[in-house]
N, C-alpha and C positions, 0 to 999 in steps of 0.2 A: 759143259755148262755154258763156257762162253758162247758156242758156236748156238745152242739154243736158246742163250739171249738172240744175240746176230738176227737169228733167222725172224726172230716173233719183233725184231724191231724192226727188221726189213718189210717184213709182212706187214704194220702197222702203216707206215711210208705208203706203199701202195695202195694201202685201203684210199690215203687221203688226198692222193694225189691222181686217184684214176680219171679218165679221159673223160667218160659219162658221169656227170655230176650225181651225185645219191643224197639225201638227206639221211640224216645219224640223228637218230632220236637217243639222246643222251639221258633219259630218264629211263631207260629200259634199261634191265640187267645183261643184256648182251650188252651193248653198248658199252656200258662200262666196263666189260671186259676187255672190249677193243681198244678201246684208250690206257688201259691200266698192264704196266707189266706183268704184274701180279695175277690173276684173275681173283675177285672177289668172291664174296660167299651168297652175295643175293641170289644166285642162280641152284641151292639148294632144294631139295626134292620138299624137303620138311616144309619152307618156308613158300611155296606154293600151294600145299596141304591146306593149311591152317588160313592163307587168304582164299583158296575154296571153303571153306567151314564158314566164315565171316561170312560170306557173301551169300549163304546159303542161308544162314541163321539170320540175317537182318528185315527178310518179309517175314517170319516168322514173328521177328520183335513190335515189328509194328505192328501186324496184328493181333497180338495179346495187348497193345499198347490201348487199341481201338477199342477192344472189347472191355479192358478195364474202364474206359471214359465212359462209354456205352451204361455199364452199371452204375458206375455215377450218376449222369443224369436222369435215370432212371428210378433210382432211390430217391433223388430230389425230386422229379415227378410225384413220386408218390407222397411224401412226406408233401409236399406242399400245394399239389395239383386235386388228386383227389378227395382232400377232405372239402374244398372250396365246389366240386362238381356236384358232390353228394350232398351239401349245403342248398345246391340249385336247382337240383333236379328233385329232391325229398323232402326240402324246406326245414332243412335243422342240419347241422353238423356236427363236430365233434368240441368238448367244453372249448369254451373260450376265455381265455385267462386275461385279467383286465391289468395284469402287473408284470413284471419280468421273469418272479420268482419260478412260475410255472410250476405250484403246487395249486393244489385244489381241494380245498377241506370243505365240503357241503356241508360239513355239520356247524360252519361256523357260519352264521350269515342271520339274515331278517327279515320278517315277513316285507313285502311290501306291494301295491295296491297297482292291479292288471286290469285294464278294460275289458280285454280278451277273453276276462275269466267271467263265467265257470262254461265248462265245454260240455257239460251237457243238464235238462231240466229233470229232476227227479219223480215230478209227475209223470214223465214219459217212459219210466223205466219201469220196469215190471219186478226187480231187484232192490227196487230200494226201499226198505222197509217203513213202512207209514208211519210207524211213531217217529220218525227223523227226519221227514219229510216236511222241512221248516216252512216254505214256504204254501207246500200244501194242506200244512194245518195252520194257516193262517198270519204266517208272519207277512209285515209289513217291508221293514228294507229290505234292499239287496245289497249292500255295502260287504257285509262279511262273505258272501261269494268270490270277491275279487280280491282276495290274499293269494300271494303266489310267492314259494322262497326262494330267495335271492342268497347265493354265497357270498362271502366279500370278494373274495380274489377271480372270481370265475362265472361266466352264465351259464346255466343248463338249458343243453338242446330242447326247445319246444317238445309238447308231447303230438306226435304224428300216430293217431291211431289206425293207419295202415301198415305202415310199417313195422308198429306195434306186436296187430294180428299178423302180419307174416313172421315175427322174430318167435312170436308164440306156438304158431302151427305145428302142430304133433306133441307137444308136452305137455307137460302136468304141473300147474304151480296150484301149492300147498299152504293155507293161510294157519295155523294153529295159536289158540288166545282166548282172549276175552272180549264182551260186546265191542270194545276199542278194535279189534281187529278183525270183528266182523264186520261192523262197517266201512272198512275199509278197504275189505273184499269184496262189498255190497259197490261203492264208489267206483274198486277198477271194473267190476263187470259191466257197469253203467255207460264208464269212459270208451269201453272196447265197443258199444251196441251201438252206438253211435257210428259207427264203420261198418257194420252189418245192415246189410240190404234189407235180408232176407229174416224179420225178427225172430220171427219163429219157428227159425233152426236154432235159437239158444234155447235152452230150459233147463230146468233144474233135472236131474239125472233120478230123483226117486221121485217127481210130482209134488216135492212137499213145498210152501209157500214159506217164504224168509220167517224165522222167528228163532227167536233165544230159546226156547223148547226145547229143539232139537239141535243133537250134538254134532250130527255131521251134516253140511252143506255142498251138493257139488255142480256146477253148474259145467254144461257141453256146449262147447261153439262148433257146429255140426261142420261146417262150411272151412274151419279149418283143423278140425280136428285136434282142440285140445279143450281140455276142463279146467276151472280153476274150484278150487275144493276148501274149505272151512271145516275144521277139526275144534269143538270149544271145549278148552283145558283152559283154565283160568289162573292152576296154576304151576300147569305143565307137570307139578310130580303128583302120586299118587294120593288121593282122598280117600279114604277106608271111614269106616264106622268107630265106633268104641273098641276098642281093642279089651280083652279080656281085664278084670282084677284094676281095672284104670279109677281112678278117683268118677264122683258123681259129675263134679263138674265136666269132665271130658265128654262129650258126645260124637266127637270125630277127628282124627288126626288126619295131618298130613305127613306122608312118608318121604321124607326130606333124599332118600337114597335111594327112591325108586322111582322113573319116570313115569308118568298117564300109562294107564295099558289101555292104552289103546295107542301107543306108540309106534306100532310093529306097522300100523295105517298109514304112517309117514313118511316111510322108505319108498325110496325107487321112485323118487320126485325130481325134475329138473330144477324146482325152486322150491326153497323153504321159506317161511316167514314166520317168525318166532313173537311171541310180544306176553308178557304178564307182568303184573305190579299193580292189577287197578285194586285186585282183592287184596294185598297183602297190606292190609289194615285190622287196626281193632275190631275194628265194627265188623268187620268179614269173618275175624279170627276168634279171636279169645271171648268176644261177647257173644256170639253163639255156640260155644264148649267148641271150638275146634285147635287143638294143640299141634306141637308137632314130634314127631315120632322120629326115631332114628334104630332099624334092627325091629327087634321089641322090647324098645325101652322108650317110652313117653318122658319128651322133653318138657316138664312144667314151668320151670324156670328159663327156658331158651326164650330170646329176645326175635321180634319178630326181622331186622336187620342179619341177626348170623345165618338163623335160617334162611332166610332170604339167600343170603351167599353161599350157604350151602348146596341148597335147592339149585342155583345154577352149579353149582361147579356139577352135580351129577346131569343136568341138562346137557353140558361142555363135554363129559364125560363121554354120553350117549351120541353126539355128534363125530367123534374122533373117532369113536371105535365103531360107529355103524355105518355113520354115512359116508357113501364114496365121494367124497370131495371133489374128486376128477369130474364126476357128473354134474353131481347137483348143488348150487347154487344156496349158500345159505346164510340167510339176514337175521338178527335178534335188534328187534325194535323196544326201546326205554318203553316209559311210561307216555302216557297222554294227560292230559287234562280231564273231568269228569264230563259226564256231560249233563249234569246238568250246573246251571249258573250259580246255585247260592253254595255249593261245594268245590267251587272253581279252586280257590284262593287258599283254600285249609288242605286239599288234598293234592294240589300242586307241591307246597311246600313238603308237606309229608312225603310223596312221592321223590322226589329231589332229596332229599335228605335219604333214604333209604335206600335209593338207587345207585348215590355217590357214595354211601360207604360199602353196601356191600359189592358194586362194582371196580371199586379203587384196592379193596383187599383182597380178586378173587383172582384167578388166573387167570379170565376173560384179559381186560383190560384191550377190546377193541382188536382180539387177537380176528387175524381175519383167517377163515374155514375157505 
């Protein structure tokens, strides 16, 4: 053992002492074998390994590093870039919230008065039914034209009826109601022609001219291939006659457990629009013998509010179990105001009260389909 210290010291001496000068890079693991009696372990096979693996793994790291940034600001592109292009280039974007919260309740908000408005003259439509044609049976102002609703917390995107007709192209939206929501079918068809060139590619799909008459309405926008269609159920369940052994005064129930038959017309729609309350009055109901039925048993004592809530819950009913939700799109609009003036104020109130109880006690409750 001495003799092979001796030799490995000797052999060190001469490394350092040789005649041609060498540089000794002392951070190498030779190196420090040569200075060190001992030999060290940095010179292990393992420990060369593992700083190949490093070295091999670190362009890898950076660019997963890359690509993750990459998606970052890519997501902020879009969350922040896009809604402002589409704002530019289409003239409307997505709501804009005037408060922090960033909720947006449209149903909370106030009429309030647009220059801009109304976007299209009712004269010029061939859809809009003459008896509501205000100013072409002779009204004077135009003030009530330019009501437009306003949310509190939020604007709604302008209405862009090009955009409109391209979001509409190839479907089917379905209006089902009372004259409240015919005219309202009668106004979007009006809104959309106004973007149509070509007028008389629109028309009514049977030739028949707008009227409360007739129970279906379907109008075709040839140029982009979709219809909007009016079903009038007033009050969505079924209307029968005198049911057998019924008192005199009965002259027609409604079937509180059965939807319109003519319900099976309203499937396989991209959009729904639901709306009744205007008839669910006296005057519509019990002073013309119409009761309401449940099975076949005639409810004489049932109050026009339960029925009412019952009547929806089997509308709710029919919805869940028929309609494909994944498709189609479906709204239930309250009540409206009458239309005519001296009924404004008594059938508002009535309505609102009948709406809120049997909406607050039924399972709807804003449930969204």
């Amino acid at each position: 053992m001495v003799n092979n210290f001796s030799r490995s010291t000797s052999f060190n001496r001469r490394a350092l002492n040789a005649e041609s000068p060498r540089v000794l890079n002392v951070s190498s693991p030779k190196a420090l074998n040569v200075l060190s009696a001992k030999p060290l372990c940095f010179t292990s096979s393992r420990v060369y390994h593992r700083l190949g693996w490093v070295s091999r793994l670190f362009p890898v790291l950076i660019l997963i590093g890359a690509l993750i940034s990459f998606i970052i600001l890519l997501h902020g592109g879009y969350i922040y870039v896009l809604p402002s292009l589409s704002q530019a280039f289409y003239g409307h974007g997505v709501l804009k919230f005037n408060d922090s919260s960033n909720v947006c309740d449209i149903f909370d908000g106030s009429w309030v008065i647009d220059d801009d408005y109304p976007f299209y003259n009712a004269s010029d439509c061939p859809f809009a039914e003459q008896g509501f044609n205000c100013l072409g049976n002779g009204r004077k102002d135009r003030d009530y034209l330019k009501w437009r609703w306003k949310p509190k917390n939020c604007d709604i995107p302008r209405f862009n009826v090009h955009n409109v007709l391209e979001m509409l192209r190839d479907k089917r939206i379905v209006f089902v109601g009372d004259s409240m929501s015919r005219t309202q079918w009668e106004s979007l068809i009006c809104l959309l022609m106004t973007g149509v060139e070509d007028k008389k590619s629109v028309y009514e799909v049977n030739g028949n001219k707008i009227t409360k008459r007739i129970r279906f309405l379907g109008v075709r926008f040839t140029s982009f291939n979709f219809t909007i269609e009016f079903f009038r159920s007033v009050f969505l369940v079924q209307h029968g006659w005198m049911p057998r052994h019924a008192p005199k005064r009965v002259r027609s129930t409604l079937k509180l457990d059965k939807l319109d038959d003519v319900s099976n017309e309203w499937i396989n729609a991209d959009v729904l629009i639901f709306n009744t309350g205007q008839w669910w009055v006296p005057g519509k109901l019990f002073e013309t013998g119409c009761y309401f039925q449940v099975g076949n048993s005639v409810k004489l004592g049932m109050s026009i509010p339960a029925a009412f809530k019952m009547a929806l819950g089997t509308w709710a009913s029919w919805v869940e179990n028929t309609i494909d939700t994944n498709r189609t799109l479906v709204f239930f609009r309250t009540f409206e105001p009458s239309h005519w003036r001296e009924m404004l104020v008594p059938m508002t109130e009535w309505n609102f009260q009948l709406h809120h109880e049997a909406i607050s006690k039924s399972t709807l409750k804003r449930k969204s389909f």
